[in-house]
C-alpha positions as CSV (number, residue, x, y, z in Angstrom):
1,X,-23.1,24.1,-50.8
2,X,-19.9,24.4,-52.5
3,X,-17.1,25.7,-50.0
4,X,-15.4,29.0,-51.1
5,X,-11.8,29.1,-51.6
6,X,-10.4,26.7,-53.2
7,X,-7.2,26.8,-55.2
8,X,-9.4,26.8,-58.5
9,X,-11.2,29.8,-57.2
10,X,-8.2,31.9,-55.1
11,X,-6.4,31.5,-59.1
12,X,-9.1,33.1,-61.0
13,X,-10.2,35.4,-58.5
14,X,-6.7,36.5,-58.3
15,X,-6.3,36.8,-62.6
16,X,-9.3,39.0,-62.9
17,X,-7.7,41.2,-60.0
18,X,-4.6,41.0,-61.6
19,X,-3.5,40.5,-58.1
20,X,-0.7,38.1,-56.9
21,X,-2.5,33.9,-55.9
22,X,0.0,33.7,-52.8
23,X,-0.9,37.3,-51.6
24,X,-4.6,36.6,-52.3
25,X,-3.8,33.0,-50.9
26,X,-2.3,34.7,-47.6
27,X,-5.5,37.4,-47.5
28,X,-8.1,35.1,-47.0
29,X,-5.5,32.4,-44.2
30,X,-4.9,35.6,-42.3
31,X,-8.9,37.0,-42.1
32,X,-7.9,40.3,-44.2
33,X,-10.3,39.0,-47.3
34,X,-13.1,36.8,-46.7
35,X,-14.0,35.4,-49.8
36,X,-18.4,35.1,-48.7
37,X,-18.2,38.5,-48.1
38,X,-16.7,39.0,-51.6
39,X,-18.7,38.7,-54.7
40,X,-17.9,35.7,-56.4
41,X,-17.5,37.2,-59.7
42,X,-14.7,39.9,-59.2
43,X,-16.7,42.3,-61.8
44,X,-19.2,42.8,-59.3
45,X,-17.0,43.4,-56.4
46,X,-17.8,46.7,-55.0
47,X,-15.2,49.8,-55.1
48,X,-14.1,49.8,-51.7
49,X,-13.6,46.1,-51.4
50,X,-11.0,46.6,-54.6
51,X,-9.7,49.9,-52.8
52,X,-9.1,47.8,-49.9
53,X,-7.2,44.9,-51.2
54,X,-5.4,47.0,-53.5
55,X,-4.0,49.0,-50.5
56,X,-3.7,46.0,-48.5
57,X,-1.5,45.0,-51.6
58,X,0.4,48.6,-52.0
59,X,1.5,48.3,-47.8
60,X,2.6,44.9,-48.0
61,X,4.5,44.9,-50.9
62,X,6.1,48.5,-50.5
63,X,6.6,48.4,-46.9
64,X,7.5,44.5,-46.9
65,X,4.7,43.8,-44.5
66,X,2.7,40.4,-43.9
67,X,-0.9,40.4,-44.3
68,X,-1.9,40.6,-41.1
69,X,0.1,44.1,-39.9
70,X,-1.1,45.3,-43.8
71,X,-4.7,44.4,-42.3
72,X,-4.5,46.2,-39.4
73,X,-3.0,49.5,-40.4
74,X,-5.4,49.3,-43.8
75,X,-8.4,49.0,-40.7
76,X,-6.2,51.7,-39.1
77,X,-6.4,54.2,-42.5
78,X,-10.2,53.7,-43.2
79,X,-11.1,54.4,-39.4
80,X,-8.7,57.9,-40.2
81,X,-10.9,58.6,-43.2
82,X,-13.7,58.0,-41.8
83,X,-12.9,60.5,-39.1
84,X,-12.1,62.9,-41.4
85,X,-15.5,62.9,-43.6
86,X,-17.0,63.1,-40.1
87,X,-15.1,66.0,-39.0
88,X,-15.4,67.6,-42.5
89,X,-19.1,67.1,-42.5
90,X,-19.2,69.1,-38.7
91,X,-17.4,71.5,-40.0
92,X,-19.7,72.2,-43.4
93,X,-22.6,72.2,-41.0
94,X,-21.1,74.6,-38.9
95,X,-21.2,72.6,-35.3
């Protein structure tokens, strides 16, 4: 079995992502991306996997982050949305 993560594979992963190789690169060193729980053609990556990675991408380079405090307030922000649909849904029900 052919091992996931190459350079080949982090370069055209990152193309069709349009998403910067060293940032990609530093994703899957740090544990924020793990490339067998990612499809291994991008097309067929799911909507929050992108959403994730692309706000991964929007902390890191806006609040000049690494990738591993990106990772953990992105883990931080979908815990706080998840909340919220909870709460939201208790609410709607009337509980």
């Amino acid at each position: 079995m052919k091992r996931r993560g190459s350079k080949k594979e982090l370069v055209v992963l990152a193309s069709s992502l349009e998403i910067d190789v060293e940032f990609l690169r530093d994703c899957v060193e740090h544990g924020a991306l793990s490339l067998e729980e990612f499809p291994a053609d991008p097309r067929a990556a799911s909507p929050a996997q992108l959403a994730r990675l692309r706000r991964l991408q929007r902390l890191c380079g806006g609040l000049e982050l690494d990738v591993f405090a990106g990772s953990i307030i992105v883990e931080l922000l979908e815990r706080l949305d998840a909340l919220r649909r909870d709460l939201e849904l208790l609410r709607r029900s009337g509980r």
